[in-house]
C-alpha positions in Angstrom: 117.1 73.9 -82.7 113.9 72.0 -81.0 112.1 69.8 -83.6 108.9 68.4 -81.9 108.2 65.0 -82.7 105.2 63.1 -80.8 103.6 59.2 -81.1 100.0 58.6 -80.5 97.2 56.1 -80.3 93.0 56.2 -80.5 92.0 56.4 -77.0 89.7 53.9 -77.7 93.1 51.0 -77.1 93.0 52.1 -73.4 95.2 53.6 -70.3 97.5 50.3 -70.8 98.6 51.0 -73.7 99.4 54.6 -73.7 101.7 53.4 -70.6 103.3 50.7 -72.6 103.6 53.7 -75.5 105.1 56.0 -72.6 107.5 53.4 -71.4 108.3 52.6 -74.4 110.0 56.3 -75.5 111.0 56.3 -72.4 113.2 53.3 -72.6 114.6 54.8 -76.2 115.8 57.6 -74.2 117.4 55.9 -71.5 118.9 53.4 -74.0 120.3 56.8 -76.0 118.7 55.7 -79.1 117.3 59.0 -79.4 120.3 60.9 -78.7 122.4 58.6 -81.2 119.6 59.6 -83.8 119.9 63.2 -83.0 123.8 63.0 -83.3 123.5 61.5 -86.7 120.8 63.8 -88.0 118.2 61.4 -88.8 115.9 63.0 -86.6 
């Protein structure tokens, strides 16, 4: 099963802070936060 999930922000904040926003999932994912989430069902 896929569920799509996605996090945004108004353009208007800038290209910093959609990198912070991208670095940001991307350190959830490294730290397994997601995949913990996944394994307990929450997500």
């Amino acid at each position: 099963m896929v569920i799509a999930q996605a996090m945004g922000l108004p353009k208007s904040r800038g290209p910093e802070a959609a990198a912070y926003l991208h670095q940001f999932v991307e350190d959830l994912k490294a730290a397994g936060v997601v995949a913990q989430a996944k394994d307990q069902q929450r997500i």
